[in-house]
C-alpha positions as CSV (number, residue, x, y, z in Angstrom):
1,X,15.0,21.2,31.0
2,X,11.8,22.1,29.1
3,X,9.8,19.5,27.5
4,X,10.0,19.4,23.9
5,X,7.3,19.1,21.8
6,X,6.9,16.2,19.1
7,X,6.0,18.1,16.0
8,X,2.4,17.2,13.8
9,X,4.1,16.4,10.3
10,X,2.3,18.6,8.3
11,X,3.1,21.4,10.2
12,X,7.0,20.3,10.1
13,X,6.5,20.3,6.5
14,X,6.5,23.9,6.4
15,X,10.3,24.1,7.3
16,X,11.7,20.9,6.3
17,X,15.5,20.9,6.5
18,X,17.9,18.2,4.8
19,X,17.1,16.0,2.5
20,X,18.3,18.7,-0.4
21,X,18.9,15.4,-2.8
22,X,16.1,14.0,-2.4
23,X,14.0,16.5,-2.9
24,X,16.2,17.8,-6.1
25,X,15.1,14.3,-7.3
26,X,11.8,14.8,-6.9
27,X,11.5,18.2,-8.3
28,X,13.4,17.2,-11.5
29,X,11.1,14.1,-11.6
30,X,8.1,16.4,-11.5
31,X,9.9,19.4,-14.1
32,X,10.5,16.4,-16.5
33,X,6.6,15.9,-17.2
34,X,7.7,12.3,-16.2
35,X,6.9,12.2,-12.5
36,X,6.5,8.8,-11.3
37,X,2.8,7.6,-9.5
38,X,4.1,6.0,-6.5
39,X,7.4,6.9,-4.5
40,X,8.8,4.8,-1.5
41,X,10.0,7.2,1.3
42,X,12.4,5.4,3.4
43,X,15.1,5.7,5.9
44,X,15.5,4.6,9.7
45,X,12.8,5.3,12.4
46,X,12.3,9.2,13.7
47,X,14.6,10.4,10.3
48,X,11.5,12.1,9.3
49,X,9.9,10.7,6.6
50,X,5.6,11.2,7.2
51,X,7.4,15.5,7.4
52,X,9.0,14.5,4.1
53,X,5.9,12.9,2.4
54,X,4.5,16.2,3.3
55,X,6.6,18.5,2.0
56,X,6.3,16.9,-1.5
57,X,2.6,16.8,-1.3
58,X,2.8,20.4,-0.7
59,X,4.6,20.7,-3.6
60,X,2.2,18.8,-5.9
61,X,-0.4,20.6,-4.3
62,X,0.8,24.5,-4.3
63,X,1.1,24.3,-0.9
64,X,4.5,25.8,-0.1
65,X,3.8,28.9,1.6
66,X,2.2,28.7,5.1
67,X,-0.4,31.4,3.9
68,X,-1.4,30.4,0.8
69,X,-4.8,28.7,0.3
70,X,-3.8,25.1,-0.3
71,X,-1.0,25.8,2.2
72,X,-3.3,26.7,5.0
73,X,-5.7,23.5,4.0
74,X,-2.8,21.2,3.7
75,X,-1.8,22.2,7.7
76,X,-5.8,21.7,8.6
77,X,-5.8,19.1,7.1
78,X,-8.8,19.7,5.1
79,X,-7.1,19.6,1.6
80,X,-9.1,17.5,-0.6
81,X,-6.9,16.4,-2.9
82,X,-4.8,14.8,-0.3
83,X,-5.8,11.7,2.1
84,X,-3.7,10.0,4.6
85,X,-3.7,6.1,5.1
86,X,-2.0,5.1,8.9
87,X,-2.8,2.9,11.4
88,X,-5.9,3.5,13.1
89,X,-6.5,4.6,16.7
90,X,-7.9,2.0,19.1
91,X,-10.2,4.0,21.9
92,X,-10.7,1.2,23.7
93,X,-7.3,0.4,23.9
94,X,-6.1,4.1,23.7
95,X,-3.6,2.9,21.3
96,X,-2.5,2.5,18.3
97,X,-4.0,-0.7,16.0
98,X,-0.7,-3.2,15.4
99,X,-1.8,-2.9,11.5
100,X,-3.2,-1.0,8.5
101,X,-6.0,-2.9,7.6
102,X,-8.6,-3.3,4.4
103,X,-10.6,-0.2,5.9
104,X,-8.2,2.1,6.9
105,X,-7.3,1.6,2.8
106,X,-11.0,1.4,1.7
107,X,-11.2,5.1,1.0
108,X,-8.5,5.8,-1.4
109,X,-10.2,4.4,-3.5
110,X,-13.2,6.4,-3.4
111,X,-10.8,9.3,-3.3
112,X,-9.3,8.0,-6.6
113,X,-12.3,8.0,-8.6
114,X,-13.7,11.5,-8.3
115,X,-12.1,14.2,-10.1
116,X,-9.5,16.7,-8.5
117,X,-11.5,19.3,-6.6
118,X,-8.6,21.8,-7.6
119,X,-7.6,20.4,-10.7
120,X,-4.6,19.3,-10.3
121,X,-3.0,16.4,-8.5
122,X,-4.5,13.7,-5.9
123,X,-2.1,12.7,-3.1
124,X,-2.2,10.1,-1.3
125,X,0.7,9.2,1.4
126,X,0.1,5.6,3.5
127,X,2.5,6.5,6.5
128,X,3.8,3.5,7.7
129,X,3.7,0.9,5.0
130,X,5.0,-1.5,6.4
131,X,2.2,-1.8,8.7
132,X,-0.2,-3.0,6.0
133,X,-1.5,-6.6,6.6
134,X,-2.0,-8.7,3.3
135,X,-5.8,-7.0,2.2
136,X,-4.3,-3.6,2.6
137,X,-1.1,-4.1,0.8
138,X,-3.0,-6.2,-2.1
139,X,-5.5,-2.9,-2.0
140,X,-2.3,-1.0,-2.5
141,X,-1.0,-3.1,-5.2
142,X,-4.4,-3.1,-7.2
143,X,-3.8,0.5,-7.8
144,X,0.0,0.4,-8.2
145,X,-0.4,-2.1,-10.7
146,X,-3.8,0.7,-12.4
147,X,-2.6,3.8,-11.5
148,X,-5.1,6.6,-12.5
149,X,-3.6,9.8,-14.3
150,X,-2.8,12.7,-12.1
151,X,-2.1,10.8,-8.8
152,X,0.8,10.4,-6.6
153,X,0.9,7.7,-3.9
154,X,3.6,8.4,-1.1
155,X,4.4,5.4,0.8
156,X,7.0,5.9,3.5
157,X,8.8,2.5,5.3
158,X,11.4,2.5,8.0
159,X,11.1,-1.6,6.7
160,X,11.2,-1.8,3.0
161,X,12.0,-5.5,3.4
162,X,8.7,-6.1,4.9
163,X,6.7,-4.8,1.7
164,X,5.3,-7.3,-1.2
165,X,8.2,-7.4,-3.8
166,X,5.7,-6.4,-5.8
167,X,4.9,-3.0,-4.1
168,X,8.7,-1.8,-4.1
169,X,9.3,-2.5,-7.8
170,X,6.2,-0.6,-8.3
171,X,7.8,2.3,-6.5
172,X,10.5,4.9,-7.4
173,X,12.5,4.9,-4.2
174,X,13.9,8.2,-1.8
175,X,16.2,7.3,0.7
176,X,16.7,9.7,3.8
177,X,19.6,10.3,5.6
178,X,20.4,11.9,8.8
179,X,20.2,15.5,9.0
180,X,23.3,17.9,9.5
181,X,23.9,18.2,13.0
182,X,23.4,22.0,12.3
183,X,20.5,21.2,10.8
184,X,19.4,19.0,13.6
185,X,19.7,21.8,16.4
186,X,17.9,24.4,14.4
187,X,14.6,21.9,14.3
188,X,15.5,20.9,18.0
189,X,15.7,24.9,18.4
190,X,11.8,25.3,17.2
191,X,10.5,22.5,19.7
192,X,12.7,23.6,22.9
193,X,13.6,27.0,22.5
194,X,14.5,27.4,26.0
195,X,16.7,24.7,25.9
196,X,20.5,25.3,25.8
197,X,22.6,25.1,22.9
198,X,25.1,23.1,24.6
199,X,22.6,20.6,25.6
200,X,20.5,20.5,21.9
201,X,24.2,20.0,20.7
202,X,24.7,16.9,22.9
203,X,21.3,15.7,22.0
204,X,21.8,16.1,18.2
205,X,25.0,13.7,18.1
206,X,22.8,11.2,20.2
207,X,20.4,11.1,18.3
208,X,22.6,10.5,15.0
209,X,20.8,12.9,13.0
210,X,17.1,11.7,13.2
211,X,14.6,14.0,14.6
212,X,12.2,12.0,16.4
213,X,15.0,10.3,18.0
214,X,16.3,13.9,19.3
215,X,12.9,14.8,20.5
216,X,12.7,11.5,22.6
217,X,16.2,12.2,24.1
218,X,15.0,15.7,25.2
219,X,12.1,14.3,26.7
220,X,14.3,11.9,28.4
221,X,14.9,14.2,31.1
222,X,17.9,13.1,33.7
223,X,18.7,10.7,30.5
224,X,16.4,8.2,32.9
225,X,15.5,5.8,29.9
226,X,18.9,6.1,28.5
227,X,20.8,4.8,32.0
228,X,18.1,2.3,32.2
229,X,20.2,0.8,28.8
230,X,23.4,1.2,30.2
231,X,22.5,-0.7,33.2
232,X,21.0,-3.8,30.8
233,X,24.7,-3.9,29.8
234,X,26.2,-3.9,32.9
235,X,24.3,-7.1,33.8
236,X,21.2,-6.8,35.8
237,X,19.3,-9.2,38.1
238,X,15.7,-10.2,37.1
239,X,13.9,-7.8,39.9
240,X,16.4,-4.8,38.5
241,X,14.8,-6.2,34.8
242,X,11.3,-5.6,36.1
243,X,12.4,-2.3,37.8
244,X,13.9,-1.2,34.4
245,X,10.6,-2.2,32.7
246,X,8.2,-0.6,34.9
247,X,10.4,2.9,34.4
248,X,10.6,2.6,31.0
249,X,6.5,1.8,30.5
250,X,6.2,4.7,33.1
251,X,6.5,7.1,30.3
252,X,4.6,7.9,27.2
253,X,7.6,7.5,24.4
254,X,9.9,4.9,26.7
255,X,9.2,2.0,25.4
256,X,10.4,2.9,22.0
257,X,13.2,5.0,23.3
258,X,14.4,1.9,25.2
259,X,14.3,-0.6,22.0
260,X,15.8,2.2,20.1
261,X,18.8,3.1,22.1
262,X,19.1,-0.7,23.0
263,X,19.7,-1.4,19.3
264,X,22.2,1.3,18.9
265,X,24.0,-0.1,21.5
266,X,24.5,-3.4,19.8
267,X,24.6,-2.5,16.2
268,X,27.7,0.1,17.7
269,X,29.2,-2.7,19.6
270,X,28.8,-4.9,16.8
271,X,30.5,-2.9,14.4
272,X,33.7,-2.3,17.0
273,X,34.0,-6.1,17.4
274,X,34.2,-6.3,13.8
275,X,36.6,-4.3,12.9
276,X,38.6,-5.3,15.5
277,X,38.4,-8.9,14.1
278,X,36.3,-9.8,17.8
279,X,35.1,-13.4,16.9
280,X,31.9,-11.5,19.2
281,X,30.8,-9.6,16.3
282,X,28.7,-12.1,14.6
283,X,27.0,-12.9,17.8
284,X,25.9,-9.3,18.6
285,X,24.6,-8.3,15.2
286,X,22.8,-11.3,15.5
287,X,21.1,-10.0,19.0
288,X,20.9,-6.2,17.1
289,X,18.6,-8.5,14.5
290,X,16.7,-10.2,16.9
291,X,16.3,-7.1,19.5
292,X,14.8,-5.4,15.9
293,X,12.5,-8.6,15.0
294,X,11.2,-8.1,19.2
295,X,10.2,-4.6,19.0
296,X,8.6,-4.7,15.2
297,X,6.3,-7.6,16.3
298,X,5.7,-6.3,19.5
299,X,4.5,-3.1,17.8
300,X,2.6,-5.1,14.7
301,X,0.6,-7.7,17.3
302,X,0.4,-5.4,20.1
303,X,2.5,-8.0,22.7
304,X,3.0,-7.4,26.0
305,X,5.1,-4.4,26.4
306,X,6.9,-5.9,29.6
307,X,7.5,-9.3,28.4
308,X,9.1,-8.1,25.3
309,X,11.3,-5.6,27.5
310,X,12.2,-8.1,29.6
311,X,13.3,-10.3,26.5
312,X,15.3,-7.5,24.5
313,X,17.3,-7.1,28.2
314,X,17.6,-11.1,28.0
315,X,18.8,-11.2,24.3
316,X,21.5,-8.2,25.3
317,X,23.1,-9.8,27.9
318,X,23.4,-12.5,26.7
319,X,25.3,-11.2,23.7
């Protein structure tokens, strides 16, 4: 099976399927003359939402077409009406930084202060909000709270709950849900064209209609990472633990693959014991909470990848 490709969002943005109500909402928002300034993109991991932020800065900003000017600046990412606040890359480390910190948000306002170069709008999307420490979400709120005219801030959050109160009220809020499964296969279509049908078909109902999630899968080739999950619920000694670990660290996307499929795993088998009145079901959607907490602050404080595997395998079994 041929590799897919993990898509750069702004290209996505050029052929963004889904999502037709919130982006209805948006564009009525915008026809209205009463667009709001800041907009909280949410929805689970890999849904999609940095594509989505995007798109509707290619609105804002004429970008629509591929060819146009600002369309072709937008996809260089040389617009300059539009800056992007994420999490900083760490050379040393060759990783990702655990935070968005006070620099990473210095700039915008810089940005902020200087006229439109096109005279229009000023974008600016923070992907991955909820990675803000306290000096970059109080930065944030400063200009929530003083807006200047003719600016848009796009905030996407796969963890709303983990923003200051204050930001979200500040916020008009788009949830995304999963994608068609037709809609799902055509994207998976554009990444791994010489991938069967039949097997982007069994990929899209894995994957529960989120993108990045489908793009893992396919990458998951032998569904290696995936068995590696099964196994944890079949019970597993500590060396097989270590085993599964050093498989899953093996491979570039594994470790989030792993705490991803883990979790659907329990937040399935929690929602089966509960429906079936299992007196189990309160005990494995607390380990779904807990399995969640493990892989957000390993990912926020840059923890030992192993040790946390080896504790989400712990917290599973034990469910």
């Amino acid at each position: 099976m041929a590799e897919a490709e993990v898509t750069d969002p702004r290209q996505a943005s050029l052929a963004l399927r889904g999502h037709k109500a919130a982006v209805d909402m948006f564009r009525q928002a915008l026809a209205s003359g009463r667009l709001p300034h800041a907009w909280l993109i949410t929805g689970p991991a890999g849904i999609g939402k940095a594509t989505f932020a995007f798109f509707l800065a290619r609105i804002l900003l004429g970008g629509e077409e591929a060819q146009s000017p600002a369309g072709r600046r937008i996809s260089a990412a040389t617009h300059a009406d539009l800056l992007v606040v994420e999490r900083g890359f760490d050379e040393k480390r060759q990783r990702y930084r655990g935070e968005i910190v006070a620099d990473d948000v210095r700039p915008v306002n810089a940005f902020l202060h200087r006229t439109a170069a096109e005279g229009g709008w000023r974008v600016v999307i923070v992907d991955g909000a909820e990675w803000m420490n306290r000096s970059a979400a109080n930065a944030i709120l400063k200009i929530l709270e003083e807006p200047p005219p003719a600016t848009v801030l796009l905030l996407t959050c796969a963890m709303p709950g983990r923003l200051l109160p204050t930001i979200r009220s500040r916020c008009r809020r788009l949830e995304l849900g999963p994608l068609a499964p037709a809609d799902l296969v055509a994207l998976l279509h554009q990444s791994a064209p010489h991938v069967s049908t039949h097997e982007l078909e069994r990929v899209a109902e894995a994957a529960q209609g989120a993108p990045g999630r489908a793009l893992a899968l396919l990458a998951d080739k032998g569904g290696e990472i995936a068995g590696c999950v099964a196994a944890v619920f079949d019970g597993v000694s500590a060396l097989r633990g270590y085993e599964i670990a050093e498989t899953t660290l093996r491979k570039d996307y594994g470790f989030g693959l792993f705490f991803t499929l883990l979790s659907d795993r329990l937040q399935d088998a929690a929602r089966t014991a509960a429906l079936e009145g299992d007196a189990r079901a309160n005990t494995l959607a607390q380990a779904w909470e807990a399995v969640g907490r493990l892989h957000a602050q390993s990912e926020r404080f840059n923890l030992d990848k192993q040790q946390a595997l080896l504790e989400a395998m712990t917290i599973a079994s034990q469910a």
